[in-house]
C-alpha positions in Angstrom: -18.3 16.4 -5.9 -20.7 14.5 -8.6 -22.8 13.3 -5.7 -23.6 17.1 -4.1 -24.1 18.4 -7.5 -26.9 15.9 -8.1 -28.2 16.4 -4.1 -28.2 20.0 -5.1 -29.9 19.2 -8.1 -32.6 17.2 -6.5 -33.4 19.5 -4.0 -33.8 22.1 -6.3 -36.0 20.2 -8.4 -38.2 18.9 -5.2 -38.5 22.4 -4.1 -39.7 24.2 -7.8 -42.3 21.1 -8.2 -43.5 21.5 -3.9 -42.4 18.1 -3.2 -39.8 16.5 -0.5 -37.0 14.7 -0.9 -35.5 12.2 1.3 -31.7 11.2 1.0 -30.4 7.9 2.8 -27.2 6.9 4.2 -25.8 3.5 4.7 -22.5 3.3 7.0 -21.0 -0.3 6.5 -17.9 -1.4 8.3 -14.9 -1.8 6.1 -16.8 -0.7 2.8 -13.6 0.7 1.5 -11.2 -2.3 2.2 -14.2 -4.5 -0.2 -14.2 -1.8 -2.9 -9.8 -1.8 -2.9 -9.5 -5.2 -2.5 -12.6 -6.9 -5.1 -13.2 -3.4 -7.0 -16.2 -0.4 -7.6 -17.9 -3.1 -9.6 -18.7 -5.9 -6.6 -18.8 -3.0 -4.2 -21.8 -1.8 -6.0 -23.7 -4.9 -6.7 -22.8 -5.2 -2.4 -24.5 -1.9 -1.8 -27.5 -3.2 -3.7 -28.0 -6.2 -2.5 -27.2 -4.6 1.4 -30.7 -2.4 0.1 -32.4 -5.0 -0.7 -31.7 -7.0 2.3 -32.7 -4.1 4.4 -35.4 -2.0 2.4 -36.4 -4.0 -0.2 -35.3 -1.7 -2.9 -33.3 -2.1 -5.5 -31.6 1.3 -5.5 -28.9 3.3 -3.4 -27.3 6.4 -3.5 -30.1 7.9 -6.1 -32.4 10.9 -6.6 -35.7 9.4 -7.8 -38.4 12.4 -7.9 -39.7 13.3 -4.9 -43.4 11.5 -3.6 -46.2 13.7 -2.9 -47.6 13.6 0.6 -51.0 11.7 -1.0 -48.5 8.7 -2.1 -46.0 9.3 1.0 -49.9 8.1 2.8 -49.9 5.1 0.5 -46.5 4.4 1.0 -46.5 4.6 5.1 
């Protein structure tokens, strides 16, 4: 519920200030049995270091404003 309030949120926010917003999601096998068995805690230092494996970023699951299309051209 706390997460499609804030992706509500977000997009709202992208769409008054004429920006985009890109959401991300990451599937990994037996997430949940990690999380039960070792707790949220590891599970979330898991999910960021699975981002930065993969992206190179250090966040997951997060809103961060919305880039213009000038810095999406930097960016890409």
């Amino acid at each position: 519920m706390l997460f499609t309030d804030r992706l509500v949120q977000a997009c709202r926010e992208a769409k008054r200030c004429g920006r985009e917003l890109a959401l991300l999601f990451v599937n990994m096998d037996r997430f949940k049995q990690v999380n039960d068995a070792l707790g949220h805690a590891f599970g979330d230092e898991l999910l960021r270091a699975e981002a930065l494996i993969r992206w190179n970023h250090p966040t997951v699951g997060c809103f961060p404003p919305a880039a213009s299309s000038k810095s999406r051209k930097k960016v890409a």
